[in-house]
PDB file of N, CA, C and O in Angstrom:
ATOM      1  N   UNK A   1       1.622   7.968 -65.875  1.00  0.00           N
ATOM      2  CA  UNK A   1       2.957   7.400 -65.823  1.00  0.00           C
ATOM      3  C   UNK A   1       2.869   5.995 -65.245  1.00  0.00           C
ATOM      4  O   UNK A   1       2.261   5.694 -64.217  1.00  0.00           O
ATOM      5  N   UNK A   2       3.578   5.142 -66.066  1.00  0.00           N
ATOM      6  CA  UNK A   2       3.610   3.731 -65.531  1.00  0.00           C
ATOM      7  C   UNK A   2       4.066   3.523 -63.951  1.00  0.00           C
ATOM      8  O   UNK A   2       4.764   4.421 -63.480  1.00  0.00           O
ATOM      9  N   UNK A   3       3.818   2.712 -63.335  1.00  0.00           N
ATOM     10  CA  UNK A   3       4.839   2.815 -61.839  1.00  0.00           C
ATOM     11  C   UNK A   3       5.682   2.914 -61.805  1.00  0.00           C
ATOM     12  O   UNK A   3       6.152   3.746 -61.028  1.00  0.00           O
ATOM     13  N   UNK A   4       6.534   2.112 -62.650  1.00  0.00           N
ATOM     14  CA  UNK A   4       8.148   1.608 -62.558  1.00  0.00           C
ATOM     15  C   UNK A   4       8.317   3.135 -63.092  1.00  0.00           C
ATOM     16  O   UNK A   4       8.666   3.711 -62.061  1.00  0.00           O
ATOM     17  N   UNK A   5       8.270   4.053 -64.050  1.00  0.00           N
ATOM     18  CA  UNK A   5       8.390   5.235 -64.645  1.00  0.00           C
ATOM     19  C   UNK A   5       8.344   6.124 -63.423  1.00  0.00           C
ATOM     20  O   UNK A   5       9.420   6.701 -63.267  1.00  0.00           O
ATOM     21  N   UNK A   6       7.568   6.374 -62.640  1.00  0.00           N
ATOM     22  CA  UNK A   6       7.233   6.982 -61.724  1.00  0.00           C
ATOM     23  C   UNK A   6       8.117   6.802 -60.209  1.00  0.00           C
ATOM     24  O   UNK A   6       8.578   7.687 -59.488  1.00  0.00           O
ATOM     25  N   UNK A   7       8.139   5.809 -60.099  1.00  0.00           N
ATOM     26  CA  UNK A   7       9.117   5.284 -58.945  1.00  0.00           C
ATOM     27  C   UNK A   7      10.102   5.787 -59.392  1.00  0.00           C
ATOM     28  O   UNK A   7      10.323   6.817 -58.755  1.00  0.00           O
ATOM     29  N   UNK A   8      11.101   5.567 -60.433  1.00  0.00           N
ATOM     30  CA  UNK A   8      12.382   5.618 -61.370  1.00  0.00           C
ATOM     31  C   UNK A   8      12.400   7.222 -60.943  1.00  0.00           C
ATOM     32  O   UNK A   8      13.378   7.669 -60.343  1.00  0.00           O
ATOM     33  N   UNK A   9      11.237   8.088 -61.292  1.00  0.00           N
ATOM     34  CA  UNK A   9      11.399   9.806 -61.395  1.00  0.00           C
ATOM     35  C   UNK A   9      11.627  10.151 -59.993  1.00  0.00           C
ATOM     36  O   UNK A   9      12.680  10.682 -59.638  1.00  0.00           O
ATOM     37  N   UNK A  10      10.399   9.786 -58.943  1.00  0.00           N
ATOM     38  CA  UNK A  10      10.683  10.031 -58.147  1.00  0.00           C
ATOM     39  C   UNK A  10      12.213   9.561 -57.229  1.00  0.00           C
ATOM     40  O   UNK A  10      12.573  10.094 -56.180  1.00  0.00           O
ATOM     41  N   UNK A  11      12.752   8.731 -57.768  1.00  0.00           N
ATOM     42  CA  UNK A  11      14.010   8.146 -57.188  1.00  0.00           C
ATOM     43  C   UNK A  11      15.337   9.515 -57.679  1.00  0.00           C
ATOM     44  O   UNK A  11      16.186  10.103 -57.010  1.00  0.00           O
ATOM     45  N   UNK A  12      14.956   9.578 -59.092  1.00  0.00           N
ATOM     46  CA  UNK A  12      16.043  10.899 -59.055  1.00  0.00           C
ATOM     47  C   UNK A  12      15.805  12.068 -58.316  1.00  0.00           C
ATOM     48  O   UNK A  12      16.739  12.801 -57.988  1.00  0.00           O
ATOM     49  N   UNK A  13      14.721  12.291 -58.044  1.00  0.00           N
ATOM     50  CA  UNK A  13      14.220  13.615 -57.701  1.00  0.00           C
ATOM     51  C   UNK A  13      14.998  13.697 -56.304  1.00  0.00           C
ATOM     52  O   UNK A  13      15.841  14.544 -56.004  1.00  0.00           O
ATOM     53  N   UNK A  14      14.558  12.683 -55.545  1.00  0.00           N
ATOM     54  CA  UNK A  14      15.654  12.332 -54.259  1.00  0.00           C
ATOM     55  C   UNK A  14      16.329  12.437 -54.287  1.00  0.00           C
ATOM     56  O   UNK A  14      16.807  13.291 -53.541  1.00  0.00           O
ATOM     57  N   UNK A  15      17.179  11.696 -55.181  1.00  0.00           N
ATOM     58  CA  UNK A  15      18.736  11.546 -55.277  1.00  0.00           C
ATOM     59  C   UNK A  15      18.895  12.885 -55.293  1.00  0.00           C
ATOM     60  O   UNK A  15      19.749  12.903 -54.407  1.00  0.00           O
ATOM     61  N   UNK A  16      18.761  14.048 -55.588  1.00  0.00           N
ATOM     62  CA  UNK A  16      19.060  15.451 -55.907  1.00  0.00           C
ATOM     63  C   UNK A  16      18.455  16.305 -54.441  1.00  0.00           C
ATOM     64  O   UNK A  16      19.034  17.389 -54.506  1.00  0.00           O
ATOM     65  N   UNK A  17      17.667  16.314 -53.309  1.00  0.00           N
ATOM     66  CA  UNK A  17      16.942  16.521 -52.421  1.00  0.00           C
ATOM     67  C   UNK A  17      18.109  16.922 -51.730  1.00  0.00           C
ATOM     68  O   UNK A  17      19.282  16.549 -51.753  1.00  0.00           O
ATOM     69  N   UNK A  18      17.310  18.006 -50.949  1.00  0.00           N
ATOM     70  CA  UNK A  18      17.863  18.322 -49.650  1.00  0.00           C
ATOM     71  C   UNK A  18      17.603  17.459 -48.663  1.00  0.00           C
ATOM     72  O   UNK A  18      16.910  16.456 -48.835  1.00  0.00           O
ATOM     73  N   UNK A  19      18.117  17.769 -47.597  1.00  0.00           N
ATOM     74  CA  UNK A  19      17.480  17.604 -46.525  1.00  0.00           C
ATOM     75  C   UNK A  19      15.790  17.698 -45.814  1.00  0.00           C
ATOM     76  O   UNK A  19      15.162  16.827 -45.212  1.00  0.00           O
ATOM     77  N   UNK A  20      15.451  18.923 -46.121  1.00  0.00           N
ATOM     78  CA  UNK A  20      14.379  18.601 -45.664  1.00  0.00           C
ATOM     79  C   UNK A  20      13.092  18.181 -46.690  1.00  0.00           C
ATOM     80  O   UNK A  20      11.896  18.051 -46.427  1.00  0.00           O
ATOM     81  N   UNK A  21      13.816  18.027 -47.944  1.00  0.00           N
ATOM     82  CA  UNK A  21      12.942  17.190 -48.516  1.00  0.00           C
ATOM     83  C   UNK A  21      12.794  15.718 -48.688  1.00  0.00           C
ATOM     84  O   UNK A  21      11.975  15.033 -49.299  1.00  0.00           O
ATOM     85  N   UNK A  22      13.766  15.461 -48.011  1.00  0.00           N
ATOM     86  CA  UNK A  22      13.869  13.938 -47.739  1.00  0.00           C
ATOM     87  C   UNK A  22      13.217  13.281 -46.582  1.00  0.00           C
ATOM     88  O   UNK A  22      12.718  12.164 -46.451  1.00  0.00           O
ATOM     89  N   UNK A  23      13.426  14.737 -45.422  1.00  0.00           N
ATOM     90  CA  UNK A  23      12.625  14.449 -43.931  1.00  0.00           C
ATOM     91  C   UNK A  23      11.197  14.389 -44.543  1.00  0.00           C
ATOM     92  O   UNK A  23      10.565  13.337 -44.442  1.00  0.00           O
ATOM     93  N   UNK A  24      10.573  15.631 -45.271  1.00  0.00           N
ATOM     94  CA  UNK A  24       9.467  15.114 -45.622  1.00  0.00           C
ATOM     95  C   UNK A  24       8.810  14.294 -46.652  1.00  0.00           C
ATOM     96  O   UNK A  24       7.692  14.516 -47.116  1.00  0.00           O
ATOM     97  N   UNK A  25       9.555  13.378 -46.956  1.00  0.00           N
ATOM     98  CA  UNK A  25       8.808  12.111 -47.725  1.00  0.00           C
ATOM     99  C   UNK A  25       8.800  11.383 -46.859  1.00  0.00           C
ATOM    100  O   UNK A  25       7.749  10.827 -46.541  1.00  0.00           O
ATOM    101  N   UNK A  26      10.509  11.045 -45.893  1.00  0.00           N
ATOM    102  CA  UNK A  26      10.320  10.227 -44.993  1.00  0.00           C
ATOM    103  C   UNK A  26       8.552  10.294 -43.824  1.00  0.00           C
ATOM    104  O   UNK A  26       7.945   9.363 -43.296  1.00  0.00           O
ATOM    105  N   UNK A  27       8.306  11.545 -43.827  1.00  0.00           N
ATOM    106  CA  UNK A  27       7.432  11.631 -43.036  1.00  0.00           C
ATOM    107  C   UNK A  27       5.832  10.883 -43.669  1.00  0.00           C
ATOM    108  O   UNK A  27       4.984  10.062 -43.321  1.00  0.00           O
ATOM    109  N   UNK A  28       6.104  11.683 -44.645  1.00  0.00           N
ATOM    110  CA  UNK A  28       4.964  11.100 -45.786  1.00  0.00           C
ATOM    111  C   UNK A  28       4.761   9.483 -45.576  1.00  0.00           C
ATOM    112  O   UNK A  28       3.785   8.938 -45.060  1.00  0.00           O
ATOM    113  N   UNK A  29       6.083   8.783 -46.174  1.00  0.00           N
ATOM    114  CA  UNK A  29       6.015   7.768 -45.959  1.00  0.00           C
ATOM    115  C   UNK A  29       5.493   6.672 -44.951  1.00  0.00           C
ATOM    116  O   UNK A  29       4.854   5.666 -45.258  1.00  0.00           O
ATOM    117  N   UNK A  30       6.000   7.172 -43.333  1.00  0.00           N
ATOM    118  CA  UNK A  30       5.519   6.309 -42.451  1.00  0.00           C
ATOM    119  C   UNK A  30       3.991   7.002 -41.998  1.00  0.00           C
ATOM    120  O   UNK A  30       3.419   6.389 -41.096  1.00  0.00           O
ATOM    121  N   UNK A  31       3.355   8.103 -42.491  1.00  0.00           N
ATOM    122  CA  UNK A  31       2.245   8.463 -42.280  1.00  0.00           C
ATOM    123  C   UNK A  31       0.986   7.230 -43.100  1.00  0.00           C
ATOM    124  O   UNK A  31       0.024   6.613 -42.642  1.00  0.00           O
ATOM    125  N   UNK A  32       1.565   7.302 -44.375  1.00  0.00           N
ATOM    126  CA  UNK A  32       0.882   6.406 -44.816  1.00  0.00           C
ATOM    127  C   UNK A  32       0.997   5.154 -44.356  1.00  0.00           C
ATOM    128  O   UNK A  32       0.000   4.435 -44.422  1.00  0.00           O
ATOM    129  N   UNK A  33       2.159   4.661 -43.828  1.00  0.00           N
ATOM    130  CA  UNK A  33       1.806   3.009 -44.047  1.00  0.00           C
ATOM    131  C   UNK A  33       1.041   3.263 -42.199  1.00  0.00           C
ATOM    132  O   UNK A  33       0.307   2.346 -41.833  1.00  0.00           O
ATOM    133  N   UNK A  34       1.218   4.241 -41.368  1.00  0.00           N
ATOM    134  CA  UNK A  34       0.656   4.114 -40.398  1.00  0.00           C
ATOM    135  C   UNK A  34      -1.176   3.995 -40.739  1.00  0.00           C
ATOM    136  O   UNK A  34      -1.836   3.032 -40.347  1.00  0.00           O
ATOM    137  N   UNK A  35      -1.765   5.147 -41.514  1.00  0.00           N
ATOM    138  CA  UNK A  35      -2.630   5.480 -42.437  1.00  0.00           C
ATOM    139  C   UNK A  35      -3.621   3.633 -42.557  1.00  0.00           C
ATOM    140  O   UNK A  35      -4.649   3.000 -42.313  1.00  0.00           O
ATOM    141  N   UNK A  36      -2.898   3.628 -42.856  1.00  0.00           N
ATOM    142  CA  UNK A  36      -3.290   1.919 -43.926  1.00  0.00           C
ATOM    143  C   UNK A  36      -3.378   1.366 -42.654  1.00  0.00           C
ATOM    144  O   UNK A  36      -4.505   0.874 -42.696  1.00  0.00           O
ATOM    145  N   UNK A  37      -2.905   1.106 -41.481  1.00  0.00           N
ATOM    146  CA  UNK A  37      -2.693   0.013 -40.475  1.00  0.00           C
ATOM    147  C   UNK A  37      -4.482   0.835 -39.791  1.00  0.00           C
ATOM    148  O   UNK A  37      -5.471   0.131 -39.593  1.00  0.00           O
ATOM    149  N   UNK A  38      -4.472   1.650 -39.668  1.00  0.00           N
ATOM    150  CA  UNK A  38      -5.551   2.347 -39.287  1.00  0.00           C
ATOM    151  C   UNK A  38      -6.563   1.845 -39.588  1.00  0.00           C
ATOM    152  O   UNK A  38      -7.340   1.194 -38.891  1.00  0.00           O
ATOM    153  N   UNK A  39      -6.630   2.205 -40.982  1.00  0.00           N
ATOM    154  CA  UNK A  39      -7.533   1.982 -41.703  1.00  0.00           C
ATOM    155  C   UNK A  39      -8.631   0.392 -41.412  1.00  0.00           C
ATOM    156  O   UNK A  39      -9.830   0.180 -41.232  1.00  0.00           O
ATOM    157  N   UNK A  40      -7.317  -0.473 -41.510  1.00  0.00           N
ATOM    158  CA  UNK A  40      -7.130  -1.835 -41.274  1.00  0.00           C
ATOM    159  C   UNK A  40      -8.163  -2.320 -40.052  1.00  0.00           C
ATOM    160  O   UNK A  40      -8.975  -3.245 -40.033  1.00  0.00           O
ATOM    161  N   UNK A  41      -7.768  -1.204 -38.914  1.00  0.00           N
ATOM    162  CA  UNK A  41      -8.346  -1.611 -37.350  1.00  0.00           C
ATOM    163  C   UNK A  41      -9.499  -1.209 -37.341  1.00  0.00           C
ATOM    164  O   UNK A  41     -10.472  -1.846 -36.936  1.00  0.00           O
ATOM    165  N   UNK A  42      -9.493   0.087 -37.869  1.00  0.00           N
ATOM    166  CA  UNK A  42     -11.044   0.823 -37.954  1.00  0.00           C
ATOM    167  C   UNK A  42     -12.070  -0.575 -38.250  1.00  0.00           C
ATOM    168  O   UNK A  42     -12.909  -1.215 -37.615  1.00  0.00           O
ATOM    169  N   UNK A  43     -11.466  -0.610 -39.568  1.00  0.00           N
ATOM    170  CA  UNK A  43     -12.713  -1.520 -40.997  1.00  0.00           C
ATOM    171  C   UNK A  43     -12.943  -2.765 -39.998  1.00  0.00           C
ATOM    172  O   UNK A  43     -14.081  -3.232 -40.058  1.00  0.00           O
ATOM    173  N   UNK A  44     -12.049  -3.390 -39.077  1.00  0.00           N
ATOM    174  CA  UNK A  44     -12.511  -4.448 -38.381  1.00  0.00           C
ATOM    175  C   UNK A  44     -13.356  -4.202 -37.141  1.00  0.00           C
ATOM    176  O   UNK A  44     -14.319  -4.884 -36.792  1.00  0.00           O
ATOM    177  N   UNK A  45     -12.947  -3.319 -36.632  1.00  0.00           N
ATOM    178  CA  UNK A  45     -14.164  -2.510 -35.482  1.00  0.00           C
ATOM    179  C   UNK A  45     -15.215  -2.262 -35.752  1.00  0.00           C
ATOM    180  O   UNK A  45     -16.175  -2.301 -34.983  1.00  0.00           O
ATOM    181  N   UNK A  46     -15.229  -1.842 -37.348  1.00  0.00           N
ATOM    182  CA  UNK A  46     -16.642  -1.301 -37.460  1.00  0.00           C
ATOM    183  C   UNK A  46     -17.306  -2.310 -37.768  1.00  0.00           C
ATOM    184  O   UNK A  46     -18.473  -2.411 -37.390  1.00  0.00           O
ATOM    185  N   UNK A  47     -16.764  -3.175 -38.446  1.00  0.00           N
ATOM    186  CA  UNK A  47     -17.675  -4.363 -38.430  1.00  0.00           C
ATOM    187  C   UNK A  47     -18.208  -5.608 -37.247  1.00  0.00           C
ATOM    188  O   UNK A  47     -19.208  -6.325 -37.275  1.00  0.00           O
ATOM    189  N   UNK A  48     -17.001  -5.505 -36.154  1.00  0.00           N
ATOM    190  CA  UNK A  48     -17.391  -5.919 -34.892  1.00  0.00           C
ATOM    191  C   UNK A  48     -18.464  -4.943 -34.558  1.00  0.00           C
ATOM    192  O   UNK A  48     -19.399  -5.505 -33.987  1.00  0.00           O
ATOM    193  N   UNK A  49     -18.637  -3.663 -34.727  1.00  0.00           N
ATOM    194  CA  UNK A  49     -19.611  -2.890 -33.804  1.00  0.00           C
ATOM    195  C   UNK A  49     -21.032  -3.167 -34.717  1.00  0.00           C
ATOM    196  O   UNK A  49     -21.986  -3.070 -33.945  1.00  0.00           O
ATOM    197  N   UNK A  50     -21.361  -3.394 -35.725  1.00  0.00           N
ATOM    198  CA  UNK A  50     -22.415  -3.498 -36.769  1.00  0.00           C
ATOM    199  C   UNK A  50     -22.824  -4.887 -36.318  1.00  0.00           C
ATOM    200  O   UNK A  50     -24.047  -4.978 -36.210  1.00  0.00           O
ATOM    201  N   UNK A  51     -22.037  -6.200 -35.969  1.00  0.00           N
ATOM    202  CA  UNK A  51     -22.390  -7.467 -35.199  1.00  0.00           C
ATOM    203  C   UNK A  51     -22.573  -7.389 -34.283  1.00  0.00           C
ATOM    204  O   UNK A  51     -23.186  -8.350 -33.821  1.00  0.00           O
ATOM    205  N   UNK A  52     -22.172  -6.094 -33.159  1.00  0.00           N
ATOM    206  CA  UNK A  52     -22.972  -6.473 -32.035  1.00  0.00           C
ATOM    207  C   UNK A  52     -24.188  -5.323 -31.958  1.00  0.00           C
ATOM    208  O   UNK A  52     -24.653  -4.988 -30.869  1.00  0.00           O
ATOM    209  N   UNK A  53     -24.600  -4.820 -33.077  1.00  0.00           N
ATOM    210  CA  UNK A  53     -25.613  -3.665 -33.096  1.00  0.00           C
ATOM    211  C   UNK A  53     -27.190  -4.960 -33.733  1.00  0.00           C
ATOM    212  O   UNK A  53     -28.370  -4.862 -33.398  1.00  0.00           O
ATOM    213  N   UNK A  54     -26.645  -5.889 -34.562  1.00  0.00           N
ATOM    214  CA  UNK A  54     -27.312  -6.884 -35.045  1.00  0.00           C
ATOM    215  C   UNK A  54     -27.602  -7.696 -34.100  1.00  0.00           C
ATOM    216  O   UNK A  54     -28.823  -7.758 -33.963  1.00  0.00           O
ATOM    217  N   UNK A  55     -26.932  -8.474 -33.247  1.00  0.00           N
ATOM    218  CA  UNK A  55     -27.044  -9.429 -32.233  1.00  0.00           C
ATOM    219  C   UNK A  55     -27.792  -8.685 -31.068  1.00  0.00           C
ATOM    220  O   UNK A  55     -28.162  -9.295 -30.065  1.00  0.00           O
ATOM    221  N   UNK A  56     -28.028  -7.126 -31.277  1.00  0.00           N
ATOM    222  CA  UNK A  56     -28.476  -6.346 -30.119  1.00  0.00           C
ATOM    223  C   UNK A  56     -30.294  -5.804 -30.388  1.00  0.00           C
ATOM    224  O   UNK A  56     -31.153  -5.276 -29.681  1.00  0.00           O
ATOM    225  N   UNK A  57     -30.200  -6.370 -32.027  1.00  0.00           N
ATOM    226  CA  UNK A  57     -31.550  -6.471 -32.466  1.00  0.00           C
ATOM    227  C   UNK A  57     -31.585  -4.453 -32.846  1.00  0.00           C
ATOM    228  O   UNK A  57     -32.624  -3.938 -33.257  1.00  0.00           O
ATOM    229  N   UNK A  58     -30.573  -3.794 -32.657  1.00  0.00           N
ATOM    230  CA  UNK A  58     -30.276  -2.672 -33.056  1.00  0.00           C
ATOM    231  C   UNK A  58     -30.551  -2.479 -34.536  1.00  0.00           C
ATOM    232  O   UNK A  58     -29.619  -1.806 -34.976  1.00  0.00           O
ATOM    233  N   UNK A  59     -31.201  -2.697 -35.262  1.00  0.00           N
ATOM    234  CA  UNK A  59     -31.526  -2.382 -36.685  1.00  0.00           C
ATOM    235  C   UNK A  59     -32.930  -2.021 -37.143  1.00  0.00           C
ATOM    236  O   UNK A  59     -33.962  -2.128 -36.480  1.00  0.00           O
ATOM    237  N   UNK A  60     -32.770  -1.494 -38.619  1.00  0.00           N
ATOM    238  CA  UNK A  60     -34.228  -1.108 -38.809  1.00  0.00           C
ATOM    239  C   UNK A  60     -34.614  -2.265 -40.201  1.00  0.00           C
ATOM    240  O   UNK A  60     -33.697  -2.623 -40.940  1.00  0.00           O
ATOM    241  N   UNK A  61     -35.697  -2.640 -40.367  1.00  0.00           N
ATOM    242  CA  UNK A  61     -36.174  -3.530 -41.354  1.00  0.00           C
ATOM    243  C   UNK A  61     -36.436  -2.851 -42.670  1.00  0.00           C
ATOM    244  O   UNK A  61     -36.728  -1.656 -42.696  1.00  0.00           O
ATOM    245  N   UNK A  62     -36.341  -3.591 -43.787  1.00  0.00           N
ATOM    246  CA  UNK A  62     -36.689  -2.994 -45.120  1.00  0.00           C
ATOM    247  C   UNK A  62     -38.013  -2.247 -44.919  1.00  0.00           C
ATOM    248  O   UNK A  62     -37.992  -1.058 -45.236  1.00  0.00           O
ATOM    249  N   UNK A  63     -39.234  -2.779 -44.415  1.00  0.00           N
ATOM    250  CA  UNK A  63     -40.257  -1.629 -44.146  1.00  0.00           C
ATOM    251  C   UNK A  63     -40.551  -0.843 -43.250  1.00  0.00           C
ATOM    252  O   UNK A  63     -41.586  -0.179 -43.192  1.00  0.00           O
ATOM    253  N   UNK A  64     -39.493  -0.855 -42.332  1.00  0.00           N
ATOM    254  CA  UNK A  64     -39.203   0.213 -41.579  1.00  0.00           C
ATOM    255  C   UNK A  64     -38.674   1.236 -41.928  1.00  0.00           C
ATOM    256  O   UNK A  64     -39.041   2.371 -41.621  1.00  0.00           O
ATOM    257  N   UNK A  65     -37.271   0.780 -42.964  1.00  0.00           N
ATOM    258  CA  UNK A  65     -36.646   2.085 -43.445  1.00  0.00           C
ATOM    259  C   UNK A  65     -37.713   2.838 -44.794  1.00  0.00           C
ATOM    260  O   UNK A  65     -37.823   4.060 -44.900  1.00  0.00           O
ATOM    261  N   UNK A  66     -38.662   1.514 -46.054  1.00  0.00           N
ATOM    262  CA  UNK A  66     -39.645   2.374 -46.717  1.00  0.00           C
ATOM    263  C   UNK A  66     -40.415   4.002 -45.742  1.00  0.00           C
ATOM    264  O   UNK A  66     -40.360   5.225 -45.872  1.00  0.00           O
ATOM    265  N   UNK A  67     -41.024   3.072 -44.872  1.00  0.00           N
ATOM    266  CA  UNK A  67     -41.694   4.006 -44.540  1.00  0.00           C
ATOM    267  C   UNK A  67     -40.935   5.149 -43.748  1.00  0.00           C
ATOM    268  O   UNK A  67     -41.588   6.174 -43.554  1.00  0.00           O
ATOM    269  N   UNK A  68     -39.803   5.108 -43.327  1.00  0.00           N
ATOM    270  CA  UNK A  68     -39.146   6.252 -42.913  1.00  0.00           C
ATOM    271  C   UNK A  68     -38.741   7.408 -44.145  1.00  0.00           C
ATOM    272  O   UNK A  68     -38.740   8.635 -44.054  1.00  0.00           O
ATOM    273  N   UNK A  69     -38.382   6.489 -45.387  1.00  0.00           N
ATOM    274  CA  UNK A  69     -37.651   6.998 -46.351  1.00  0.00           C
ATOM    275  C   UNK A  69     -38.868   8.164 -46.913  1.00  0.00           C
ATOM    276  O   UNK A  69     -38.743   9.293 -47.387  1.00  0.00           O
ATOM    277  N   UNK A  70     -39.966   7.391 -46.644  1.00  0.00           N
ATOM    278  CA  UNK A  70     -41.444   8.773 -47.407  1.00  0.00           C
ATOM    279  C   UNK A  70     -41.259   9.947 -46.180  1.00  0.00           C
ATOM    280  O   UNK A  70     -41.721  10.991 -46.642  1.00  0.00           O
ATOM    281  N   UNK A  71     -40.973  10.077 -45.386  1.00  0.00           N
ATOM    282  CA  UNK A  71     -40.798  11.267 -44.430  1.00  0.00           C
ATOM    283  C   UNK A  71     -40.040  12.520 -44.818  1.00  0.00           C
ATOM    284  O   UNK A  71     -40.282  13.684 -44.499  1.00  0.00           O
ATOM    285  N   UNK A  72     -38.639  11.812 -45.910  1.00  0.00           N
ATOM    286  CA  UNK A  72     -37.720  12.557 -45.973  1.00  0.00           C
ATOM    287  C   UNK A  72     -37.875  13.865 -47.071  1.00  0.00           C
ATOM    288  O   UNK A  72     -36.961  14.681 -47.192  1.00  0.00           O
TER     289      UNK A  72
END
């Protein structure tokens, strides 16, 4: 279904909703955009923590990981 098609369906479907099916989209709703903000902080942490794992000399070298990789 196109978006606009989809948005449009789901808009009647509402329009017709109870109550507590409205509480739970509403819920849905701010889960996700909370979801996404998350997401957001994580992906920048983890990449602060991978720069200071690098700057900490915390890594393994291409022939470090070969020869680990024949172990497995």
């Amino acid at each position: 279904m196109e978006t606009l098609n989809l948005r449009q369906h789901v808009l009647d479907y509402i329009k017709n909703a109870d109550h507590r099916f409205i509480k739970l989209v509403n819920a849905l709703a701010e889960t996700y955009e909370e979801d996404e903000r998350e997401t957001i902080e994580r992906y920048n942490a983890e990449i602060d923590a991978g720069i200071d794992e690098i700057e900490r000399g915390d890594f393994y070298t291409q022939a470090e990981m070969e020869k680990m990789s024949k172990k497995w």
